[in-house]
C-alpha positions in Angstrom: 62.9 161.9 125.2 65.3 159.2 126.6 67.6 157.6 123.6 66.8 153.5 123.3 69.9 151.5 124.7 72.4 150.8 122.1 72.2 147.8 120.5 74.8 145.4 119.3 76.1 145.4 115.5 74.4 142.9 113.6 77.0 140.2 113.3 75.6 136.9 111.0 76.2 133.5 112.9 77.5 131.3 109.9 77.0 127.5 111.8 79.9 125.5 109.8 78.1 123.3 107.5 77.6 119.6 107.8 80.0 117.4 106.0 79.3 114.2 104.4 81.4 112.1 103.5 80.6 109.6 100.4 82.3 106.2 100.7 81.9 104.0 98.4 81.7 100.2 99.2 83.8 97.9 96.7 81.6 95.3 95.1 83.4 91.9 96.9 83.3 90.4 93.1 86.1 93.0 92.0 88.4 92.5 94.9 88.0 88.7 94.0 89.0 89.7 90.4 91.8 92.4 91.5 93.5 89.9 93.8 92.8 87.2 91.0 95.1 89.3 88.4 97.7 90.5 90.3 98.2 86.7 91.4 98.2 86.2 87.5 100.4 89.0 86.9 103.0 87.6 89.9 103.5 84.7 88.3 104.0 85.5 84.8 106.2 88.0 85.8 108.2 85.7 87.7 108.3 83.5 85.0 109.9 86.3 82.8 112.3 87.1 85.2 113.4 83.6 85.6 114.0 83.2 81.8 115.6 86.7 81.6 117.9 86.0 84.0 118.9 82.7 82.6 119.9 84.8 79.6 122.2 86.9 81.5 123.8 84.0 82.8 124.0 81.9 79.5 125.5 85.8 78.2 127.6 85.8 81.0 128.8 82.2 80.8 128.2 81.7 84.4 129.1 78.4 86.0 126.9 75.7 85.7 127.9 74.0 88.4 127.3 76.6 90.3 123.4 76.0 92.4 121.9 79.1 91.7 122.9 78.8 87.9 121.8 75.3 88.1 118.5 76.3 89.4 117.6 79.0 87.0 118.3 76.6 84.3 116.1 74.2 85.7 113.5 76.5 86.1 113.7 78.1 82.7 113.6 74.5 81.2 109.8 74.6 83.0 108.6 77.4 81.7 110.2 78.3 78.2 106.7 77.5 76.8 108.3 74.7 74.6 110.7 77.1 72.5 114.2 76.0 73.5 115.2 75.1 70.2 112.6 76.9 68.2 115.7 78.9 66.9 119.3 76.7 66.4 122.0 79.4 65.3 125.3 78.4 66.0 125.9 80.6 68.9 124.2 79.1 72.1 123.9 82.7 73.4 122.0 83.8 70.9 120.0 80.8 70.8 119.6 81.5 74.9 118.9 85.0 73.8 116.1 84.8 71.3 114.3 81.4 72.3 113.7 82.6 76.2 114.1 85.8 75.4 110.7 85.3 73.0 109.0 83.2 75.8 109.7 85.9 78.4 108.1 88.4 76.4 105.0 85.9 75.7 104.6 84.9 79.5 104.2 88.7 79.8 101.4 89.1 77.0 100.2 85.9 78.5 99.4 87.6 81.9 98.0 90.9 79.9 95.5 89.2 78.1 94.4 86.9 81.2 94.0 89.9 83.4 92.0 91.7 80.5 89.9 88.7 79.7 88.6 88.2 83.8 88.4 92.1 84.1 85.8 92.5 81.2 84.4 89.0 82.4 84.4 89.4 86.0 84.1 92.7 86.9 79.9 93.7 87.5 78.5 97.3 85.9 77.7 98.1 82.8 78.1 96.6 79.6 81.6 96.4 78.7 82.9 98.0 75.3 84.6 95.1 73.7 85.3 97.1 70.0 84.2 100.5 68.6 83.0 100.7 64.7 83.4 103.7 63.3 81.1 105.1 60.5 82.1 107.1 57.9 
């Protein structure tokens, strides 16, 4: 009785699987509203900066005759929101400090609440969460 030939170990063939790859396609409204606030931010963060670093010059008691200090001033005069002399202490720095400093730190709440405000307005999906009540 001949032996039947010998027959190769049973190796598995694993064929790799198939990958998929999930991409998701940004709704064009919320790249309108993205490039929308961070326009927004830009500018009131410019505006911030202007009026914070006409404080460091006022502080500073850079020269006015100077262009660039010239310039700042000018351009903090535009966008102090109206508050140059909501405060009047005797020192001028401290005046400089707290009137543009307070209108530096409301062109930044400003942009915040702009940016919020198209987000929840602007932005498709569901219904947006706007407060939360608690029960007790």
């Amino acid at each position: 009785m001949p032996y039947p030939p010998p027959q190769e170990p049973y190796e598995p063939r694993y064929e790799p699987e198939t990958t998929e790859e999930v991409v998701e396609r940004t709704h064009p409204r919320i790249r309108i509203v993205r490039t929308i606030n961070a326009l927004i931010h830009l500018v009131c963060a410019v505006f911030a900066l202007v009026l914070a670093v006409h404080i460091v010059l006022v502080i500073g008691e850079a020269n006015s005759a100077n262009g660039f200090a010239h310039l700042i001033s000018e351009w903090s005069s535009g966008v102090s929101l109206g508050l140059r002399n909501l405060f009047t202490p005797d020192s001028e720095k401290l005046a400089t400090f707290l009137n543009e400093g307070l209108a530096a730190v409301l062109w930044l709440v400003i942009g915040a609440i702009l940016t919020d405000v198209i987000t929840r307005v602007g932005v498709p999906g569901p219904r947006r969460v706007w407060y939360r009540r608690s029960y007790r």
